[in-house]
C-alpha positions as CSV (number, residue, x, y, z in Angstrom):
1,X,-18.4,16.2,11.5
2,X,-18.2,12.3,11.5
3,X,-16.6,10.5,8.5
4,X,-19.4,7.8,6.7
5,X,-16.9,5.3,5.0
6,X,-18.9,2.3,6.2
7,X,-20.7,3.1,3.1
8,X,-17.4,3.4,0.8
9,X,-17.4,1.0,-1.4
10,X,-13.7,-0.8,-2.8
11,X,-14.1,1.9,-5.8
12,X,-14.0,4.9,-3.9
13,X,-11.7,3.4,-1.1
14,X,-9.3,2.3,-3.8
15,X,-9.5,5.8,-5.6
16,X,-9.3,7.7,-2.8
17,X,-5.9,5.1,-1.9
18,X,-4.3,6.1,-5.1
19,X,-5.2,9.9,-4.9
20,X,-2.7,10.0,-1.7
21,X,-0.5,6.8,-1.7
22,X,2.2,6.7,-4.2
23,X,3.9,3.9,-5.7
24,X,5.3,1.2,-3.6
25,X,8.8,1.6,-2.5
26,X,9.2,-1.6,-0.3
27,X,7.6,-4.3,2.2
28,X,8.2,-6.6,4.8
29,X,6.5,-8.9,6.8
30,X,3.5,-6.6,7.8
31,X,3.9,-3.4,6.4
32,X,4.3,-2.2,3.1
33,X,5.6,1.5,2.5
34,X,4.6,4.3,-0.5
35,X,5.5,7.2,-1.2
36,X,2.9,9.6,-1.1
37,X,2.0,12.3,-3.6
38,X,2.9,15.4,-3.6
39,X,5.2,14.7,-0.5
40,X,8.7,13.8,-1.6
41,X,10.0,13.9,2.0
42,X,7.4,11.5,3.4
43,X,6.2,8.1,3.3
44,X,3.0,6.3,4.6
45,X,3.9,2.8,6.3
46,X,0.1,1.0,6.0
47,X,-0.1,-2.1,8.1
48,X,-1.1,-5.5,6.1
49,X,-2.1,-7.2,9.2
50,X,-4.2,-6.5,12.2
51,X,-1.7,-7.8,14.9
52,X,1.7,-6.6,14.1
53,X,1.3,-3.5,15.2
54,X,4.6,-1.8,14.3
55,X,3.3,1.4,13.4
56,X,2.4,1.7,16.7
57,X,5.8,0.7,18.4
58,X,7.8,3.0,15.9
59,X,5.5,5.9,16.6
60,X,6.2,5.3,20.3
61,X,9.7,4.9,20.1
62,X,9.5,8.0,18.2
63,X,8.6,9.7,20.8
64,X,10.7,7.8,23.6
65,X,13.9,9.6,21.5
66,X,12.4,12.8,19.3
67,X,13.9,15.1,22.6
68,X,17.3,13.2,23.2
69,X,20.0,13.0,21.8
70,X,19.6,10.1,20.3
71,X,16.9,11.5,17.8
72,X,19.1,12.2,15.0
73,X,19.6,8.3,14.3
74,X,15.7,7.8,14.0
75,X,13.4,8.8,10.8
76,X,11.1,11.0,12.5
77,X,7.4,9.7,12.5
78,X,5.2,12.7,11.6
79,X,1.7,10.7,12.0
80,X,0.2,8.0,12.8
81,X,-3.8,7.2,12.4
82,X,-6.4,6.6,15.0
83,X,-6.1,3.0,14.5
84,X,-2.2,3.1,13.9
85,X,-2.9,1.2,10.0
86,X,-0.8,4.2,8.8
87,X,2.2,6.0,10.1
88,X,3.3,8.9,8.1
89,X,7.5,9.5,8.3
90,X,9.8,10.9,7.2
91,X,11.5,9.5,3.7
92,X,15.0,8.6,4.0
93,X,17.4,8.0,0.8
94,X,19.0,4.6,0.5
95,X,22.8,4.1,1.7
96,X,25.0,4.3,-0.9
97,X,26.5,0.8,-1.7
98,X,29.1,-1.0,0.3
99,X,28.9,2.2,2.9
100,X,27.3,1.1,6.2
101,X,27.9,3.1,9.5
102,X,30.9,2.0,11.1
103,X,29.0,3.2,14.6
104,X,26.0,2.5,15.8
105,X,24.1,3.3,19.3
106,X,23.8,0.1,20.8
107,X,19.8,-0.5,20.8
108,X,19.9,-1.2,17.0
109,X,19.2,-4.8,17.0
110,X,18.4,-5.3,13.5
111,X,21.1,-4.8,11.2
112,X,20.2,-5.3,7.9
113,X,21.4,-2.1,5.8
114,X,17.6,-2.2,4.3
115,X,16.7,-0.6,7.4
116,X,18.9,2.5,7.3
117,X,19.2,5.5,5.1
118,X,20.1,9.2,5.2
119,X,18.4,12.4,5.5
120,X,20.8,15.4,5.5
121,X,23.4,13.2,5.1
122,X,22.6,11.8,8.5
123,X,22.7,7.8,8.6
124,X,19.3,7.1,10.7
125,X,17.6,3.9,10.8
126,X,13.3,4.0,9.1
127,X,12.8,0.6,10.4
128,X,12.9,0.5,14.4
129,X,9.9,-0.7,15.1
130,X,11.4,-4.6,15.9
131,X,14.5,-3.0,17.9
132,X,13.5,-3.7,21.6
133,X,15.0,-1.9,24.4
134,X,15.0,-2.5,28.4
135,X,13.5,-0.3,30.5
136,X,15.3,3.0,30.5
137,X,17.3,2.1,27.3
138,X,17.9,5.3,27.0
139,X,19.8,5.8,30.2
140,X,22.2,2.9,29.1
141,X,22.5,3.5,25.2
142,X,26.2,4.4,23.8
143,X,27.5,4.2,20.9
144,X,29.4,1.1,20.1
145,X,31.6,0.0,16.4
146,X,29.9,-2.2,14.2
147,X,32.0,-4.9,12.5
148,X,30.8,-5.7,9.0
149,X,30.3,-9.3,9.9
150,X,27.4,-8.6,12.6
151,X,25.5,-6.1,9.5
152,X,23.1,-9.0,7.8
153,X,23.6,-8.7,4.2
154,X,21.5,-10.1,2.0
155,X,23.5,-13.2,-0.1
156,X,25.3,-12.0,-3.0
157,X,25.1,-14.7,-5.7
């Protein structure tokens, strides 16, 4: 059966947005992330613009890692849509304060501590989608200490 929403108008879209989506927990540049009813352990990441396209890369290095061991560091991506506008993961809780990994593999390039959390008490980055990698990055990855001064904390006025 084929879907008709070319006739939705913003009323039902929006209603049927706020019968799944939860409230916002956070944004960046071109995604913006919610929690989603009825699902405590999952999030929806919906893409805000047409040619970022992160879903897509997370969802792919997803499943680059999801049988290596490397897996445990990622937030596993559950879903993503036909389009890639939303990629269902799982929900991570935040780092507790002042406590950032002292380890990292190598082929996290973006270290701001927004981009980590835990699940089982497992520190594993939710935002890898900007973390490029060389062909067969996997091959190469180790693990490597991470000083506090290369983590990019946000100013503390």
């Amino acid at each position: 059966m084929e879907l008709d929403h070319e006739q939705w108008g913003s009323v039902v879209k929006n209603d049927f947005i706020r019968t799944f989506l939860g409230d916002r927990m956070g944004f960046g540049v071109a995604r913006q992330v919610y929690a989603l009813h009825g699902q405590t352990a999952l999030v929806a990441k919906v893409e805000t613009t047409t040619q970022s396209f992160q879903n897509v890369a997370e969802w792919q290095m997803w499943h680059e890692v999801q049988f290596t061991p490397w897996a445990r560091w990622f937030a596993p991506c559950r879903r993503i849509s036909p389009c890639g506008i939303v990629l269902i993961q799982e929900r991570t809780r935040p780092l507790p304060h002042g406590e950032l990994p002292k380890e990292l593999p190598d082929f996290f390039t973006d270290l701001k501590p927004e981009n980590f959390g835990l699940i089982d008490g497992q520190v594993v980055c939710h935002d890898y989608a900007l973390h490029l990698a060389s062909s067969n990055w996997l091959g190469k990855a180790k693990m490597k200490k991470v000083k506090k001064d290369e983590w990019r904390l946000p100013d503390e006025d």
